[in-house]
C-alpha positions in Angstrom: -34.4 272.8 -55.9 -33.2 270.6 -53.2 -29.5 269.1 -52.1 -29.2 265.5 -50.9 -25.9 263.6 -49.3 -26.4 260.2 -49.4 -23.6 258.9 -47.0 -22.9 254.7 -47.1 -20.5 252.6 -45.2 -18.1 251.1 -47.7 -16.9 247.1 -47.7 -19.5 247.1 -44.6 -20.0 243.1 -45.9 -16.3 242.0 -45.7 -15.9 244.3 -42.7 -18.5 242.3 -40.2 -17.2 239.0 -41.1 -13.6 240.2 -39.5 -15.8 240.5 -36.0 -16.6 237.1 -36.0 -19.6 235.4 -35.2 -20.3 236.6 -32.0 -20.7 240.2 -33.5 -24.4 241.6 -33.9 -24.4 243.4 -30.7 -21.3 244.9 -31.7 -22.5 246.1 -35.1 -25.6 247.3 -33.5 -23.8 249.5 -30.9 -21.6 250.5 -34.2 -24.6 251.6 -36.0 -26.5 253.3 -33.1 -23.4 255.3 -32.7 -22.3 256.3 -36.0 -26.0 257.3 -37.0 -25.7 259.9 -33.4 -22.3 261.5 -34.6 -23.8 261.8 -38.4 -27.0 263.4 -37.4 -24.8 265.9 -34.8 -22.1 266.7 -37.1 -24.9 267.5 -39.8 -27.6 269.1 -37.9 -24.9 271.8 -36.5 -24.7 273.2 -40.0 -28.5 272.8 -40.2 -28.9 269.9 -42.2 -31.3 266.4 -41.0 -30.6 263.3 -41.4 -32.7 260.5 -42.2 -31.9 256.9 -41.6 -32.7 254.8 -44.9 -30.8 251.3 -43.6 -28.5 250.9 -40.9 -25.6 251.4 -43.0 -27.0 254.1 -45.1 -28.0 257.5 -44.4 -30.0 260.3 -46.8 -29.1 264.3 -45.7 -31.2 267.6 -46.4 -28.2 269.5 -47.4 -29.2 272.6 -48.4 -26.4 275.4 -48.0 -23.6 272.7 -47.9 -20.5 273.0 -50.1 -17.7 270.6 -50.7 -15.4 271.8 -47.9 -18.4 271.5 -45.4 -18.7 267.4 -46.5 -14.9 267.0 -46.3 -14.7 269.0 -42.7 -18.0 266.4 -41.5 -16.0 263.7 -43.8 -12.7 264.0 -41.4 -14.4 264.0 -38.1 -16.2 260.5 -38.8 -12.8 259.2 -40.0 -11.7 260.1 -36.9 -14.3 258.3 -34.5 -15.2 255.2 -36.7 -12.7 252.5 -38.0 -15.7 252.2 -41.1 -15.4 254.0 -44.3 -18.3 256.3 -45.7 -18.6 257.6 -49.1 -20.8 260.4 -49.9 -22.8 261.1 -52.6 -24.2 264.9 -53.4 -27.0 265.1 -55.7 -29.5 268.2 -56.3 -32.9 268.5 -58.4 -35.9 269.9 -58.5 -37.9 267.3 -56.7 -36.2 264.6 -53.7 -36.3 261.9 -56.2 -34.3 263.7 -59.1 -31.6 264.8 -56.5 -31.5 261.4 -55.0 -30.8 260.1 -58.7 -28.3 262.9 -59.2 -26.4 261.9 -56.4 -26.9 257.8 -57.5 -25.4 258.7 -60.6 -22.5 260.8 -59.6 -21.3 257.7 -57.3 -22.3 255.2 -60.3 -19.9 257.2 -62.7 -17.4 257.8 -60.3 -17.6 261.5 -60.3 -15.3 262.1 -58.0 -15.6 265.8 -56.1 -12.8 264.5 -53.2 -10.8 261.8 -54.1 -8.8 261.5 -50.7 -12.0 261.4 -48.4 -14.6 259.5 -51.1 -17.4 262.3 -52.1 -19.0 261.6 -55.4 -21.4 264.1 -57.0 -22.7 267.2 -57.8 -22.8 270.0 -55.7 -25.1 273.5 -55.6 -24.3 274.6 -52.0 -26.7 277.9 -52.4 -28.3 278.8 -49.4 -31.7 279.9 -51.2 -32.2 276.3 -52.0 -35.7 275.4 -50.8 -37.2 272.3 -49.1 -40.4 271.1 -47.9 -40.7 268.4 -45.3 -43.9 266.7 -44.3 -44.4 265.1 -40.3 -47.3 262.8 -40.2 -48.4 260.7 -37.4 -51.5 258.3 -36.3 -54.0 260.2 -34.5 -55.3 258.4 -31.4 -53.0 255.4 -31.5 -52.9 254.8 -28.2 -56.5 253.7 -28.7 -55.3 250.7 -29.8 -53.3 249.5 -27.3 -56.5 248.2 -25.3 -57.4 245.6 -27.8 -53.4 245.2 -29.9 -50.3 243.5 -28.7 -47.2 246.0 -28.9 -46.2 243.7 -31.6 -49.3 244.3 -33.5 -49.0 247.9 -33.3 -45.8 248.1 -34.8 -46.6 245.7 -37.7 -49.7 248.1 -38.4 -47.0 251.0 -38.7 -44.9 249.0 -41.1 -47.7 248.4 -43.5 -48.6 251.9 -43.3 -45.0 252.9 -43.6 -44.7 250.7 -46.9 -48.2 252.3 -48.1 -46.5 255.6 -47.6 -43.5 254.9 -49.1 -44.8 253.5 -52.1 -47.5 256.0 -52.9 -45.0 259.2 -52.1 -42.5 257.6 -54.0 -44.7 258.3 -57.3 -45.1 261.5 -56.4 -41.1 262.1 -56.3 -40.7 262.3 -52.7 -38.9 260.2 -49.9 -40.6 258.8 -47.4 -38.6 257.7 -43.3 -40.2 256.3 -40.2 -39.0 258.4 -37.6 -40.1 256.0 -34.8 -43.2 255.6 -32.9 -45.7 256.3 -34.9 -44.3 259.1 -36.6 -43.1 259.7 -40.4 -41.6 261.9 -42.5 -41.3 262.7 -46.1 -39.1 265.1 -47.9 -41.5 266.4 -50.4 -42.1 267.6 -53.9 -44.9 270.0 -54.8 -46.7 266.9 -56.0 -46.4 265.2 -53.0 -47.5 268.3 -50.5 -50.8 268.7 -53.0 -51.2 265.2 -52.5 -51.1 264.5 -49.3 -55.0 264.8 -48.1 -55.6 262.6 -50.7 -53.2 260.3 -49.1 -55.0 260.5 -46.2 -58.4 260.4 -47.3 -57.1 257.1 -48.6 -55.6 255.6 -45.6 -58.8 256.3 -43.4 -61.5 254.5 -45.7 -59.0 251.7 -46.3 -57.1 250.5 -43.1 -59.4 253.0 -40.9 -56.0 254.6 -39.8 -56.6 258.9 -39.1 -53.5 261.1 -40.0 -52.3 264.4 -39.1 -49.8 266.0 -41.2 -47.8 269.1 -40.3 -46.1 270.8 -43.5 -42.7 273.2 -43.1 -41.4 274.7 -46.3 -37.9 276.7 -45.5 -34.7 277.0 -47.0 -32.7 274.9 -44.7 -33.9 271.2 -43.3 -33.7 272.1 -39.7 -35.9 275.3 -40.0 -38.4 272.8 -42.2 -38.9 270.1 -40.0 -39.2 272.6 -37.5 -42.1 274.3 -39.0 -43.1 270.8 -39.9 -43.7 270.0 -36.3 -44.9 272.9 -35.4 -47.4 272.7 -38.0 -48.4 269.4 -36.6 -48.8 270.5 -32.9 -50.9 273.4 -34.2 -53.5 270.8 -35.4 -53.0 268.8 -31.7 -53.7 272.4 -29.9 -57.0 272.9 -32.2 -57.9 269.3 -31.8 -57.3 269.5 -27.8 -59.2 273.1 -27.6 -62.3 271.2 -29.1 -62.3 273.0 -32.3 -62.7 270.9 -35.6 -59.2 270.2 -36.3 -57.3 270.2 -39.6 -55.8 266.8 -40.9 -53.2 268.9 -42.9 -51.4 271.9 -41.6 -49.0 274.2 -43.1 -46.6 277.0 -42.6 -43.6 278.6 -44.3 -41.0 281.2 -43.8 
């Protein structure tokens, strides 16, 4: 069982067009700043974020109940003149919470009426949640015969590869930057992932590494998550056959 807050600026549309024209670098500064204070405010309570558009943001919050999204809720209202709603969802898979939570906002199941939070909530602590960190092995490799440009339009096809073939396996998929992603996983999509990778090398000739962390909270995850994935850098470095998939759990 996992917990998601799906947090989105309201009227964001109408909003921009009261800026002007001349606005971009203003919504981009807006953006940039509101995704900092969202990913502080949550990760203190030892949550992640993860940035699905610029104006929409998806939160591993395990252990959270409603007075914890209305105390995050009132600080942003503070700092931003933009509105957020949030929507809690939980399931047994990323996907199925992410649908809870889309269908608590869609049916206007209102948990907080005064500060917009839609939902369902299950703030247990004992909630579990797996979290996969995968990056390109060697990448720099290609910097002596790609563009910078290039590169990154290699990473967005294999972003969109990822996303897509997680997706079917009920898990959510983010590019973290660089050349690193990660995916809030079911069971399906941790037994899948060599398979994923298998796939990736004979078509697009692209090598992956992919640390696993599986933890109650998202912070302590992701943290095992990369830890998982340096372990498989230290064995690679030492000259010891390394792993492509790594995994460890507390």
């Amino acid at each position: 069982m996992i917990q998601l807050s799906i947090l989105k600026i309201t009227e964001y549309g109408p909003w921009t067009l009261t800026l002007g024209s001349d606005r971009e670098h203003e919504l981009q500064m807006l953006q940039a700043s509101l995704y900092k204070e969202v990913q502080k405010l949550f990760s203190e309570k030892n949550c992640l974020v993860f940035l699905n558009r610029a104006d929409e943001f998806f939160v591993v919050s395990n252990g959270l109940g409603l007075e914890e999204h209305i105390e995050i809720q009132k600080s942003l209202e503070k700092l931003f003149d933009v509105r957020l709603t949030i929507s809690i969802g939980y399931g047994e898979s990323p996907f199925e919470a992410n649908l809870k939570a889309y269908e608590g906002k869609k049916n206007q199941n209102l948990l907080n009426e005064e500060h917009s939070i839609f939902g369902f909530v299950n703030g247990k602590s004992d909630l579990k949640v797996s979290i996969m960190h995968l990056d390109v092995d060697d990448l720099s490799s290609r910097r002596a015969t790609d563009s910078p440009y290039e590169i990154s339009s290699i990473i967005f096809e294999l972003y969109s590869k990822m996303s897509k073939y997680f997706l079917k396996k009920n898990s959510l998929t983010f590019f973290m930057g660089g050349d690193n992603f990660m995916v809030i996983a079911s069971d399906d999509g941790k037994n899948s992932v060599q398979e994923f990778i298998d796939k990736i090398k004979q078509e697009d000739k692209i090598l992956l590494n992919c640390g696993i962390g599986n933890a109650n909270s998202a912070r302590e995850a992701v943290k095992l998550a990369t830890k998982s994935l340096d372990t498989i850098r230290e064995i690679r470095d030492s000259g010891k056959e390394k792993p492509e998939v790594y995994e460890l759990s507390c």
